[in-house]
N, C-alpha and C positions, 0 to 999 in steps of 0.2 A: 270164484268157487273152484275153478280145474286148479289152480294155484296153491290155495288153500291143500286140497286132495295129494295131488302132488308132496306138498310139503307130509302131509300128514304120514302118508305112504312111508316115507323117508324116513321120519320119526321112528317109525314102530319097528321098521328093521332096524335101528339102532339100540332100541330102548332094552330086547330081550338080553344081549348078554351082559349089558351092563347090571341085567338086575342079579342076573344067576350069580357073579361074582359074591350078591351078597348071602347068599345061604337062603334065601326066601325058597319058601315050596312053591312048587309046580302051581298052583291054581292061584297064590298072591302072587307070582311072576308072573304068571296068563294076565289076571286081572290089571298089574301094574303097568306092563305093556300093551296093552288096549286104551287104559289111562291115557298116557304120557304120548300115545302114539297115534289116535285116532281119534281123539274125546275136543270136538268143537266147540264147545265152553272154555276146557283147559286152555285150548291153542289159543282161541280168542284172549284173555283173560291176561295170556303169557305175552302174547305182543302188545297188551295196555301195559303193563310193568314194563317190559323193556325200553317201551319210552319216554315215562315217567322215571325209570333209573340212568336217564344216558346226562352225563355232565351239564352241567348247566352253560359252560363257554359251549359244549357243541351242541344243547339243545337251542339256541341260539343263532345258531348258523345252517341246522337241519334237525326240525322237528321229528321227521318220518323214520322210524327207524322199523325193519321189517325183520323178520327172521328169515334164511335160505335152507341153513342146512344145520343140525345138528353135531358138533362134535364129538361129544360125551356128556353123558349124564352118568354121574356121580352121587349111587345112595348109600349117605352118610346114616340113615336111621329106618331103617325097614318100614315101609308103610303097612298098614292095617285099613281093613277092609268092614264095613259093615252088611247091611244090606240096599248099598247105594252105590253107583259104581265109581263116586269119589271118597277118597281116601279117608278116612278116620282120622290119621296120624299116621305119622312119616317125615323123613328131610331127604330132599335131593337138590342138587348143584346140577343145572341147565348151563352148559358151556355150548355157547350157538355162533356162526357167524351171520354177521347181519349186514343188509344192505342200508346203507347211509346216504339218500340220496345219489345215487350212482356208488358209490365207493364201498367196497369192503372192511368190515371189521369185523372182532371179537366180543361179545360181549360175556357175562355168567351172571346169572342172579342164581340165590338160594331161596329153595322151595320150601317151607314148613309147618306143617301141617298138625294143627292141634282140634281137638272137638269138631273134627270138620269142618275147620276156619283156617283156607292157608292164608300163609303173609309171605310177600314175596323182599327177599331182604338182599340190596342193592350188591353185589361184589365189583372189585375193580375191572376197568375195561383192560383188553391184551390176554395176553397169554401166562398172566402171573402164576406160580407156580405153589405160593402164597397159600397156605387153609385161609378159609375165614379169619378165622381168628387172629391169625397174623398179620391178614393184611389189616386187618382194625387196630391191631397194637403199633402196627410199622409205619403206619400210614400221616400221623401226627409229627412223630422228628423227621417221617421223610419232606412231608411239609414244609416245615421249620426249613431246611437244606432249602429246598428250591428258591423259598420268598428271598433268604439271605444272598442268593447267590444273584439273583437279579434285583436285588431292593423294596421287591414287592411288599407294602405293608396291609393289601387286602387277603383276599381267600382265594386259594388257587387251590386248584382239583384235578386230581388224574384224572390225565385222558388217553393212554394208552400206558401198555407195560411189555415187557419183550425181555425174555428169557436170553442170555449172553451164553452162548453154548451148550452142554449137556448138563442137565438134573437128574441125577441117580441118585434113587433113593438112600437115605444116610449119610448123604455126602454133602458135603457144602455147596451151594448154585448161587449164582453171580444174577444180577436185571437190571434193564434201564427200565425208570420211571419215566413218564412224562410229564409235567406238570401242566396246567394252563390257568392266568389269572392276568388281574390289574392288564384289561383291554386288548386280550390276546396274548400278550405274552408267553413265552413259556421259556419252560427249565428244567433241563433231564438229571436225574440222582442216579448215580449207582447205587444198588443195594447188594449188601451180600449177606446172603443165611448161611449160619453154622449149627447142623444139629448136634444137639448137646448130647445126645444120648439115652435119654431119660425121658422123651417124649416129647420136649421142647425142642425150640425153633431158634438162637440168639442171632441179631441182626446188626447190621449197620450202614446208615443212612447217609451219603457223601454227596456234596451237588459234582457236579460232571462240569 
């Protein structure tokens, strides 16, 4: 429980200015960060997802996977409030580092909340730089590259990601992927994004 508290603590001083970025009023930001920040259900809830989302080669090698600390939370769709103190409707991106059996990682899942039903929808492990959406679109050629480059003809899955110098917005930013499959193996892609200008994202997926 002091653990749990602790984290929770943690939480809530992270959660306010992330929400004010998004234009929310004073009393959906109050409420939002109480949420996200101190609400024993949600936190509960949020560490069954995280290890029901962590890869399958490393749920394999280490079930447990824990949250520590908060990095950003990122609200992509302003939550709504009713008269309950969970959300109505809303998205946010939970970017956490988590304890792995002793070892540090990243992880992010996305929050989404409709009829007051969230679904927590798995994002890549690391530090990808990636929306959603991207990585879902990026994520199949970059595949393709890893199995080719080591021969792999089953299913291999990220299992980390790592930003190769600086990401400024508009600008093009370079990653390694990691892959892992066929009995441990693994196989790192370069990816590189080019934003097009227009709202889109164009990529390219190369084994390493």
């Amino acid at each position: 429980m002091r653990a749990r508290a602790a984290l929770a603590t943690l939480l809530l001083a992270t959660a306010g200015p992330a929400c004010a970025q998004q234009g929310m009023d004073a009393a959906t930001n109050e409420k939002f960060s109480r949420f996200v920040g101190s609400n024993k259900n949600y936190f509960d809830w949020l560490q069954v997802r995280l290890a029901q989302a962590e890869p399958v080669p490393l749920r394999e090698t280490c079930a447990a996977v824990k949250a520590t600390k908060r990095i950003r939370l990122l609200v992509t769709k302003p939550p709504t409030f009713t008269d309950t103190p969970f959300p109505a409707s809303g998205a946010w991106i939970e970017q956490l580092t988590v304890d792995r059996c002793g070892s540090e990682a990243v992880r992010s899942i996305l929050v989404d909340v409709r009829d007051s039903r969230a679904q927590a929808i798995p994002l890549l492990p690391g530090r990808t730089n990636a929306a959603p959406l991207l990585q879902r679109d990026a994520a199949l050629p970059a595949e393709v590259a890893a199995k080719v480059k080591v021969n792999c003809k089953d299913r291999m899955y990220v299992v980390d990601t790592a930003i190769e110098g600086d990401a400024r917005p508009g600008a093009p930013w370079r990653e390694t992927w990691t892959f892992m499959g066929c009995k441990g193996t693994q196989s790192q892609v370069a990816m590189t994004f080019t934003p097009d200008g227009n709202g889109g994202t164009n990529f390219q997926a190369r084994a390493k």
